[in-house]
C-alpha positions as CSV (number, residue, x, y, z in Angstrom):
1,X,-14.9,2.5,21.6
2,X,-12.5,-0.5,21.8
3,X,-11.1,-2.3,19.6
4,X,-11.1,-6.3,18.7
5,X,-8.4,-7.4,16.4
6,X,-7.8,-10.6,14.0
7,X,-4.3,-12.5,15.6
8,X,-1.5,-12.7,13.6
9,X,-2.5,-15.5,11.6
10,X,0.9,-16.3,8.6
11,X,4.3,-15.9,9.7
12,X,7.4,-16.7,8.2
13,X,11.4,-17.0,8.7
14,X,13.6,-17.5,6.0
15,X,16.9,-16.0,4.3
16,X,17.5,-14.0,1.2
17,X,18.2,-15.9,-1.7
18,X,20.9,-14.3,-3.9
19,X,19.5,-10.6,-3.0
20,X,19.8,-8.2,-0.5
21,X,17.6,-6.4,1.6
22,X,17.6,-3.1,-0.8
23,X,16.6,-5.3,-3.6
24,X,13.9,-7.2,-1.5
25,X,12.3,-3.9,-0.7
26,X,12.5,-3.1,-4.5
27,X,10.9,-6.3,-5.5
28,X,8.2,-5.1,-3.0
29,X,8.3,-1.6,-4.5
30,X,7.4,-3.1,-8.0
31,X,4.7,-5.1,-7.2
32,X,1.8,-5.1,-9.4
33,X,-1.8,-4.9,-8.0
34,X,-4.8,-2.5,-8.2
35,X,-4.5,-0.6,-5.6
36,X,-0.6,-0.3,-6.3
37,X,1.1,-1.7,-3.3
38,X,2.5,0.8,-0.9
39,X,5.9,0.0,1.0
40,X,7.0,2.1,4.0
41,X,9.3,1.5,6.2
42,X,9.4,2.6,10.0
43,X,11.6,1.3,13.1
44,X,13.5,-1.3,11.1
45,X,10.4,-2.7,9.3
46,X,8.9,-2.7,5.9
47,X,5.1,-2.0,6.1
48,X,3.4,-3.7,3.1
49,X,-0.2,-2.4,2.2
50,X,-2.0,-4.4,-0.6
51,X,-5.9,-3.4,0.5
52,X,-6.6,-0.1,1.9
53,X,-9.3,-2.1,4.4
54,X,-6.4,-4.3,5.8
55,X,-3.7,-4.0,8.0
56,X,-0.2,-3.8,6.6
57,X,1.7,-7.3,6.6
58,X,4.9,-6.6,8.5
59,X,8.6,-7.5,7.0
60,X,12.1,-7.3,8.7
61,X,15.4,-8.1,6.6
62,X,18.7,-8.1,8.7
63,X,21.7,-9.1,7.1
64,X,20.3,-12.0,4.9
65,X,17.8,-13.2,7.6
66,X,14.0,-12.2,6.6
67,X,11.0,-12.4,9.2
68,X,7.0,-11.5,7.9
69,X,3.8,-11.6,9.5
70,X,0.6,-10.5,8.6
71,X,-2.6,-10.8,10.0
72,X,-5.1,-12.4,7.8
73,X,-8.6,-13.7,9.5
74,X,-10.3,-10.9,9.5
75,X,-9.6,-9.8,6.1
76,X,-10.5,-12.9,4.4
77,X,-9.1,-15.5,2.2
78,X,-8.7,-14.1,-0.8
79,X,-6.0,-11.9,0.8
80,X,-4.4,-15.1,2.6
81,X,-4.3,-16.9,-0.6
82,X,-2.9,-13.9,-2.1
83,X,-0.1,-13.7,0.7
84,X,0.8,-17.2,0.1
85,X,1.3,-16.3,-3.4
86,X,3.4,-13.7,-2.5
87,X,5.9,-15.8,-0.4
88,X,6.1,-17.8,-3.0
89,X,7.1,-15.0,-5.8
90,X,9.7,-13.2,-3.4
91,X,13.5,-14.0,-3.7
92,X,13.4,-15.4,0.1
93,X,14.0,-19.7,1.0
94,X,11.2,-20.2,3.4
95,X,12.6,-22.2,6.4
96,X,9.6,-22.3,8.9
97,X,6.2,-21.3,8.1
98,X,3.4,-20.9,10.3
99,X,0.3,-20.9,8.9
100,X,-2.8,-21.2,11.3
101,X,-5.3,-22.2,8.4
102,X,-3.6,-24.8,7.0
103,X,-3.3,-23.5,3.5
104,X,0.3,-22.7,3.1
105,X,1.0,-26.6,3.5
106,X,-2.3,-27.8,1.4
107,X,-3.0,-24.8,-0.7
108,X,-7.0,-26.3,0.5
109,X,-9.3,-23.2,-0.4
110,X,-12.1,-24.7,1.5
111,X,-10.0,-25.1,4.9
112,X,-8.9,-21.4,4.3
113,X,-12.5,-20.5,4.2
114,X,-13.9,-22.9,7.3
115,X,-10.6,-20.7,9.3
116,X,-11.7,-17.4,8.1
117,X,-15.4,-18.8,9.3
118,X,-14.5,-20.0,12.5
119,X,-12.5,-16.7,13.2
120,X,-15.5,-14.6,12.6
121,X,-17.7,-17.1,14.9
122,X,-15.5,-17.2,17.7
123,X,-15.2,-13.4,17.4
124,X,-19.0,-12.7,17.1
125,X,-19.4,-14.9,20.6
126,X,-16.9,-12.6,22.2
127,X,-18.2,-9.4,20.9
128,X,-21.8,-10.3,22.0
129,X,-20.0,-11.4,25.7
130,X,-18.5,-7.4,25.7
131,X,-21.6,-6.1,25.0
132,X,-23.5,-8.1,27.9
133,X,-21.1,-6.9,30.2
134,X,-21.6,-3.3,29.2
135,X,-19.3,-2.6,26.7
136,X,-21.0,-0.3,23.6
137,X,-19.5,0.8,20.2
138,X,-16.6,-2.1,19.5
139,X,-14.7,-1.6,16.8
140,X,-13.9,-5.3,14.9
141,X,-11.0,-4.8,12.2
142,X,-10.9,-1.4,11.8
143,X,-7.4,0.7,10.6
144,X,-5.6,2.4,13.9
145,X,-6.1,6.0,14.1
146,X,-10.0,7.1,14.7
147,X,-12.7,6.3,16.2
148,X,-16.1,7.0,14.3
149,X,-19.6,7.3,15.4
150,X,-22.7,5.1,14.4
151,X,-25.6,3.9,16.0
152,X,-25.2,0.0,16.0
153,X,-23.0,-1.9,18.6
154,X,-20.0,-2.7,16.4
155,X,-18.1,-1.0,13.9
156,X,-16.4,-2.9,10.8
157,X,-14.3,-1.9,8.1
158,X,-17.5,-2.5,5.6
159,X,-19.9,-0.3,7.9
160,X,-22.0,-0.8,11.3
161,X,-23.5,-4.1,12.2
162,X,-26.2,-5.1,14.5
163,X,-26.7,-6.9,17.2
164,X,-28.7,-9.3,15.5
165,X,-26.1,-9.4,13.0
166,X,-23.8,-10.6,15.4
167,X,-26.1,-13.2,16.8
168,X,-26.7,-14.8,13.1
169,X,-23.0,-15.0,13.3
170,X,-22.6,-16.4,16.0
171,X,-24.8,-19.0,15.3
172,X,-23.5,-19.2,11.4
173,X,-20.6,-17.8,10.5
174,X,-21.1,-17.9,6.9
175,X,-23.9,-15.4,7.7
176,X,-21.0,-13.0,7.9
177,X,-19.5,-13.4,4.7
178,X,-20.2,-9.7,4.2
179,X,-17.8,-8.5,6.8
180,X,-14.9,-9.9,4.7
181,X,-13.5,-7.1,2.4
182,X,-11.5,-9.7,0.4
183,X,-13.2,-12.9,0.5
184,X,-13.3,-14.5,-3.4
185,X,-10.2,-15.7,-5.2
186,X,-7.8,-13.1,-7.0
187,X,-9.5,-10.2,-7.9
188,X,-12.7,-10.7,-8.8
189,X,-16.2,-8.4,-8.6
190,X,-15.7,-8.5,-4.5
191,X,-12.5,-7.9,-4.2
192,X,-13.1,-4.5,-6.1
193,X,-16.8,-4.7,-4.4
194,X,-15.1,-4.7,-0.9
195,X,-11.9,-1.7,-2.0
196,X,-14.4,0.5,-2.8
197,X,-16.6,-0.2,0.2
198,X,-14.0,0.2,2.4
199,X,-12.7,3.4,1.3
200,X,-16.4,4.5,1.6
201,X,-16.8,4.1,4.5
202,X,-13.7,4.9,6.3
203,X,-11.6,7.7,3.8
204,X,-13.8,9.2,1.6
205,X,-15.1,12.9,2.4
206,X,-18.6,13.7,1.3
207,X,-17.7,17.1,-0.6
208,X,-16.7,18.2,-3.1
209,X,-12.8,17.7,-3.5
210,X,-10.3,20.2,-1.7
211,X,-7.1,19.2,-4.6
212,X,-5.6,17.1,-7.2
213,X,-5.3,14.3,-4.4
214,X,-8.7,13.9,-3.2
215,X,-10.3,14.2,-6.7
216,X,-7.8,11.2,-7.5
217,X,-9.1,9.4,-4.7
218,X,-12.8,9.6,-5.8
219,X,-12.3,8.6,-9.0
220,X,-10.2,5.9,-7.8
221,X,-13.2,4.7,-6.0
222,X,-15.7,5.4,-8.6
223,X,-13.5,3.7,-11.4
224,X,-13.7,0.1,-8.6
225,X,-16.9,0.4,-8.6
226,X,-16.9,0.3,-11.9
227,X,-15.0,-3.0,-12.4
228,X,-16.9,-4.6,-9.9
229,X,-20.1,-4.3,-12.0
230,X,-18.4,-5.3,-14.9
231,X,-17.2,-8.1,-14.1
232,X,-20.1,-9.1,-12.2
233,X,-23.1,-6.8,-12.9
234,X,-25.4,-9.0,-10.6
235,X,-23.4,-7.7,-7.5
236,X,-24.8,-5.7,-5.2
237,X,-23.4,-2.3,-5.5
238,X,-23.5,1.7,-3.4
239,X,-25.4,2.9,-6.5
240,X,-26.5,6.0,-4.6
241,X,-23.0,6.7,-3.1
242,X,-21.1,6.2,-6.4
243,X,-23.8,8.6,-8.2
244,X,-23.0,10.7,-5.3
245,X,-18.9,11.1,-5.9
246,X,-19.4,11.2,-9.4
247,X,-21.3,13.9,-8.6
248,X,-18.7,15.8,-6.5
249,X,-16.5,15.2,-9.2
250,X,-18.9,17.2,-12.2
251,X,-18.9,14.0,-14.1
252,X,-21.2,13.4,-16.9
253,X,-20.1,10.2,-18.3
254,X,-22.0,7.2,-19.1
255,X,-20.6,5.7,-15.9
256,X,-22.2,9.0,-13.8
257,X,-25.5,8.1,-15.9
258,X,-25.2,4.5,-15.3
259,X,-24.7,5.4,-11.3
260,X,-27.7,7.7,-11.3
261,X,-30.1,5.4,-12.5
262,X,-29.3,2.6,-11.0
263,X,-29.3,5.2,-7.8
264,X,-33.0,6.0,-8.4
265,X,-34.0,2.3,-9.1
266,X,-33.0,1.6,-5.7
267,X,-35.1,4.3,-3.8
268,X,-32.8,5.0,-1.1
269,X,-30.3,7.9,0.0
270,X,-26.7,7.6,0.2
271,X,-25.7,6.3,3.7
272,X,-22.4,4.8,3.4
273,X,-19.9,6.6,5.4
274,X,-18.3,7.1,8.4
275,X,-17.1,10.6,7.7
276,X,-20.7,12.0,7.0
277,X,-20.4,12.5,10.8
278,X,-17.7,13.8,13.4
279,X,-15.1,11.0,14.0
280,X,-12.4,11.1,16.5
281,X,-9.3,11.6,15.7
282,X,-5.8,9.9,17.3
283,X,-3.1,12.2,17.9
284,X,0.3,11.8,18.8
285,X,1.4,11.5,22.3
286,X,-1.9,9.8,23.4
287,X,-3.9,12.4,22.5
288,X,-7.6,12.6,20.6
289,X,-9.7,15.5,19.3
290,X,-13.0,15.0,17.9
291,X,-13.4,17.2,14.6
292,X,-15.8,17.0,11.5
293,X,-15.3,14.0,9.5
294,X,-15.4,15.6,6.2
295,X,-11.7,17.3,7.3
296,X,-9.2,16.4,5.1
297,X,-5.9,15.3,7.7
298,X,-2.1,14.8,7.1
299,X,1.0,14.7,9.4
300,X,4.0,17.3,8.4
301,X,7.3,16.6,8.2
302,X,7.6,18.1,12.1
303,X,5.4,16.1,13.4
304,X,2.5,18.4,13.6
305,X,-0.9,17.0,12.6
306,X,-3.4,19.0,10.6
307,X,-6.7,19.1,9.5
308,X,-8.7,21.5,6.8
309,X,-11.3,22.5,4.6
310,X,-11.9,25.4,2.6
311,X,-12.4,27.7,5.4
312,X,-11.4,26.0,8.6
313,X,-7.7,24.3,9.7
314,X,-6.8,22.9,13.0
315,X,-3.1,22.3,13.9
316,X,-2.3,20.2,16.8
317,X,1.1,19.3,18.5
318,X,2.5,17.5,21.4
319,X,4.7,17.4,23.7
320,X,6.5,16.1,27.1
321,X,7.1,18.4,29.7
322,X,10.2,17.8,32.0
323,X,11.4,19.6,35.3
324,X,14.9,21.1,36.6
325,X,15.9,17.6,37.1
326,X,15.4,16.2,33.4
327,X,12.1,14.1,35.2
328,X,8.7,14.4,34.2
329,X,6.9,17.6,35.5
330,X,5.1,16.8,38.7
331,X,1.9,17.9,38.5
332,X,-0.7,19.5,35.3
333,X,-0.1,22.6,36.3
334,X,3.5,22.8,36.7
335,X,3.3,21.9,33.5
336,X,1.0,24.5,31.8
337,X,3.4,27.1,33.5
338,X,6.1,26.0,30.9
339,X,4.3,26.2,28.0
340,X,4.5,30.3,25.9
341,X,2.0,32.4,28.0
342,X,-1.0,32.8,25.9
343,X,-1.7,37.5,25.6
344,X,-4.8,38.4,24.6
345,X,-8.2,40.7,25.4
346,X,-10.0,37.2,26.0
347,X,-8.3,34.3,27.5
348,X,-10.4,31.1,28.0
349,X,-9.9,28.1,30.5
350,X,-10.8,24.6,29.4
351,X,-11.6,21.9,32.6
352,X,-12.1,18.7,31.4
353,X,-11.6,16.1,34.7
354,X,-7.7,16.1,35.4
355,X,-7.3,18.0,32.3
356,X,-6.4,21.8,32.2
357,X,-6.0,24.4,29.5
358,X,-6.4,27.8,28.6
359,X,-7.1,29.4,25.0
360,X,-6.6,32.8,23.5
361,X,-8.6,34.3,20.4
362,X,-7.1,36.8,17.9
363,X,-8.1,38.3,15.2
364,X,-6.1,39.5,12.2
365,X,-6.6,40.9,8.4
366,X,-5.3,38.9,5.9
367,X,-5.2,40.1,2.3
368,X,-7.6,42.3,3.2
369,X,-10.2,39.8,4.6
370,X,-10.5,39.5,8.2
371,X,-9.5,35.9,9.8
372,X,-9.9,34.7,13.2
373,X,-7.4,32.8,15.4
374,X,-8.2,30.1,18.8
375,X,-4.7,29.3,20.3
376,X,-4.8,26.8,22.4
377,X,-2.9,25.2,25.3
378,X,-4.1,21.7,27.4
379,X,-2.5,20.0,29.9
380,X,-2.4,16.4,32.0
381,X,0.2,15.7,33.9
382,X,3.2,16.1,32.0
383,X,1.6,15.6,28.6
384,X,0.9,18.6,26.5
385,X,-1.0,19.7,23.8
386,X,-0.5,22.9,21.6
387,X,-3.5,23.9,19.1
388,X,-4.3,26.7,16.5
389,X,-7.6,26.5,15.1
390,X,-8.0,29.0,12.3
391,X,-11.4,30.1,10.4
392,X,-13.0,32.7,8.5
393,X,-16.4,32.9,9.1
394,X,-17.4,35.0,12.9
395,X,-19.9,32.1,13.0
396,X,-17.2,29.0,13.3
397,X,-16.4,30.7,17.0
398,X,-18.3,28.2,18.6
399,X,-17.1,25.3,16.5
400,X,-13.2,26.4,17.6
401,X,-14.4,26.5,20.9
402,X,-16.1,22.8,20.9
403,X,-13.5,21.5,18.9
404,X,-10.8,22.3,21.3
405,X,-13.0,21.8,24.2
406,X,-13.5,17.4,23.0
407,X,-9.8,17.2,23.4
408,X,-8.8,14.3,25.4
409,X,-5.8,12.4,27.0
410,X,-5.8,9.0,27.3
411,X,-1.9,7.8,27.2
């Protein structure tokens, strides 16, 4: 599935003014908002996340110089407006702005809106272009990192759309206002409408929670969906999802009452949600594996990736295989003969196109309880992957194998 993405649409150059960098990135740090804003830093750059459906607006302080950009189109004008505020608030003299809608200059919410409009147009048009040429399952918008699976030709932040979707569109952008995750001014009954939506769709696992932090998330979600009916309860809502979470969570509350009836009224099952299916999952060093959606996922401190439920885990690493001479191994093979030989009864090979690998079952007794072991080794070219899939359950033989088996390389 490829990707189309909204162009860097608000950029900025300025200085600090009577601050330094450290005390911009606290300013940053202490920013109020619901979500909280999140500040990370990586290769030299601040990352500022405001929206959990948008991409991070990008900030770089050296010495007393200050560069941002963020990409705003697709996200809507509510979250360019809100940016705009923002550059305003920060301890930073402006000196050039570029602003494609207009708005920084005019502060004109309708010429934000006919930008955000035309954006979505113009993008529909080429989206419906890709898919007469062949292309099938775009992604439009959507955070780096997977790739999920639905039925419709393109794939947004705020769920699947259709063809004919696209096509209204096309003709009328304001046919697409739904696609916007943070379209109305401040934070009003869409703005917490779209958060929750967005988290439905693309974060949220449909279970039960694993620990403190996933339970935190639903209710998170639950408690947006909340505010968005009360400050507009005419808004259309995921009744049947948020009866759903509150569900997982064991909540009887006159919120989980209010979610269960309004869940009935509408007649229809839950159906927001990525995740409800297997997604695929981006790993480092150009790698993907495709793996249940309702895995919980997090990167260690090494660099290894992992991915878990209560009876299943998968750990994945990569690495770069070099020869004698410090260059890249020559061929796949060359490089499988550098990885740890794999020992064991049952050894496995995986062919996969120019792809190679071998795997290795074990099993153990842990506490008492017996638990089974698939460690795995893949190959292309000099690119490696190292895996260990871990279950319980004799029966999840056959998912380890087909887990390991959808790995893929693609650089």
């Amino acid at each position: 599935m490829s990707e189309t993405r909204s162009t860097g649409s608000l950029r900025a150059e300025g200085s600090l003014d009577g601050v330094d960098a450290a005390a911009l990135r606290a300013r940053l740090e202490q920013l109020a908002g619901d979500p909280a804003p999140i500040v990370t830093a990586h290769d030299g750059a601040l990352y500022l996340e405001l929206h959990p459906g948008i991409e991070p607006a990008r900030i770089v302080a050296q010495g007393r110089g200050v560069s941002f950009e963020a990409r705003t189109a697709g996200a809507g004008p509510g979250y360019h407006a809100h940016l705009v505020s923002l550059l305003d608030a920060l301890p930073v003299r402006w000196e050039r702005v570029e602003d494609a809608s207009g708005y920084y200059a005019d502060r004109t919410r309708a010429r934000l809106e006919d930008y955000c409009l035309d954006w979505l147009g113009a993008t529909a048009a080429q989206v419906l272009e890709l898919l007469d040429d062949g292309a099938t399952k775009l992604g439009l918008g959507l955070p780096e990192g997977h790739r999920y699976r639905h039925d419709e030709p393109v794939a947004t932040i705020l769920g699947p759309r259709s063809e004919a979707w696209l096509r209204a569109v096309r003709a009328d952008a304001s046919a697409g206002v739904d696609a916007f995750v943070w379209w109305g001014e401040g934070q009003d009954a869409g703005y917490f409408r779209g958060l929750a939506l967005a988290e439905m769709w693309t974060e949220v696992r449909w279970r039960p929670p694993l620990d403190d932090a996933e339970r935190a998330r639903l209710d998170r979600v639950a408690t947006w969906v909340e505010r968005a009916h009360g400050l507009d309860p005419s808004i259309d809502l995921p009744w049947p999802e948020q009866a759903e979470l509150l569900g997982y969570l064991e909540e009887e509350s006159l919120r989980a009452t209010r979610a269960r009836m309004k869940a009935e009224a509408l007649g229809r099952d839950p159906r927001v949600g990525y995740r409800r299916h297997p997604v695929r999952a981006r790993l480092s060093g150009g790698w993907s594996l495709e793996i249940d959606g309702a895995l919980a996922e997090r990167w260690d401190e090494r660099g290894t990736w992992v991915a878990w439920d209560e009876s299943r885990s998968i750990w994945f690493t990569s690495l770069s295989v070099s020869g004698p001479d410090g260059r890249p191994s020559a061929s796949t093979e060359a490089t499988l003969a550098e990885l740890p030989a794999l020992t064991s009864d049952e050894v496995l090979e995986l062919e996969a196109g120019p792809l190679r690998g071998i795997a290795a079952f074990h099993e153990e007794e842990v506490e008492g309880a017996p638990v089974y072991r698939l460690e795995a080794q893949a190959a292309q070219g000099p690119e490696a992957a190292l895996g260990t899939l871990v279950f319980v359950e004799p029966s999840d033989r056959q998912w380890a194998l087909e887990t390991w088996g959808s790995l893929y390389w693609q650089g």
